[in-house]
C-alpha positions, 0 to 999 in steps of 0.5 A: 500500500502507497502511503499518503495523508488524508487533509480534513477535505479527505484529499489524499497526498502521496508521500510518493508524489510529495517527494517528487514535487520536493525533488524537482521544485526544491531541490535543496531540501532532498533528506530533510525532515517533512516539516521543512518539506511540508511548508515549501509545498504549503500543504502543513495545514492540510497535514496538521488538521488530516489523518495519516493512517500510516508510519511517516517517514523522516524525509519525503524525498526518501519515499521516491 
C-alpha cells in the first residue's frame, strides 16, 4: 500500500508524489525532515488538521 495523508477535505497526498514535487521544485531540501518539506509545498495545514493512517517517514524525498 502507497502511503499518503488524508487533509480534513479527505484529499489524499502521496508521500510518493510529495517527494517528487520536493525533488524537482526544491531541490535543496532532498533528506530533510517533512516539516521543512511540508511548508515549501504549503500543504502543513492540510497535514496538521488530516489523518495519516500510516508510519511517516523522516524525509519525503526518501519515499521516491
Amino acid at each position: 500500500m502507497e502511503g499518503y495523508f488524508s487533509g480534513p477535505d479527505r484529499t489524499k497526498y502521496y508521500f510518493k508524489d510529495l517527494g517528487e514535487r520536493i525533488r524537482r521544485e526544491y531541490p535543496h531540501l532532498v533528506g530533510e525532515h517533512i516539516f521543512e518539506q511540508l511548508d515549501a509545498l504549503g500543504v502543513r495545514e492540510p497535514f496538521e488538521q488530516g489523518r495519516t493512517p500510516m508510519q511517516l517517514p523522516f524525509s519525503f524525498s526518501d519515499t521516491v
